[in-house]
N, C-alpha and C positions, 0 to 999 in steps of 0.2 A: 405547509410547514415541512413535509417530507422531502419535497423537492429542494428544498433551502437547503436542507441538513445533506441531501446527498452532495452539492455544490461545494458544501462547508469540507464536507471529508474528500471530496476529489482534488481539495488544493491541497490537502495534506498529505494524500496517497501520491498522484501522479509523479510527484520527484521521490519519496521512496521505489516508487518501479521504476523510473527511469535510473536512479542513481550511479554512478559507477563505484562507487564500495557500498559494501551494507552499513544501509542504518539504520541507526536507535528506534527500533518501533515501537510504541505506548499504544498500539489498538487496543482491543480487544483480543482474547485470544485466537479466536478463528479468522480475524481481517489481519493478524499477524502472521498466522501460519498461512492463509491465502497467498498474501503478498511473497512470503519465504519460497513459496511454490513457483509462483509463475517468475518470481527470478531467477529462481536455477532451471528453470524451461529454459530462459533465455542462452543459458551455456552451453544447455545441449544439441 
């Protein structure tokens, strides 16, 4: 069941990090600030 649930949330993450503007994130708070993170890594 674990494994389901990560595949379920990697279709809905991977184009948030990929995206080219920010998007509307509905995570959780900590998979929201995670994701916040590693996009602006990518700027710098």
């Amino acid at each position: 069941m674990g494994v389901e649930l990560g595949k379920a949330l990697a279709v809905r993450i991977v184009p948030e990090l990929t995206s080219d503007v920010e998007p509307e994130l509905g995570h959780d708070s900590s998979t929201d600030a995670l994701i916040r993170r590693y996009r602006r890594s990518l700027k710098s």
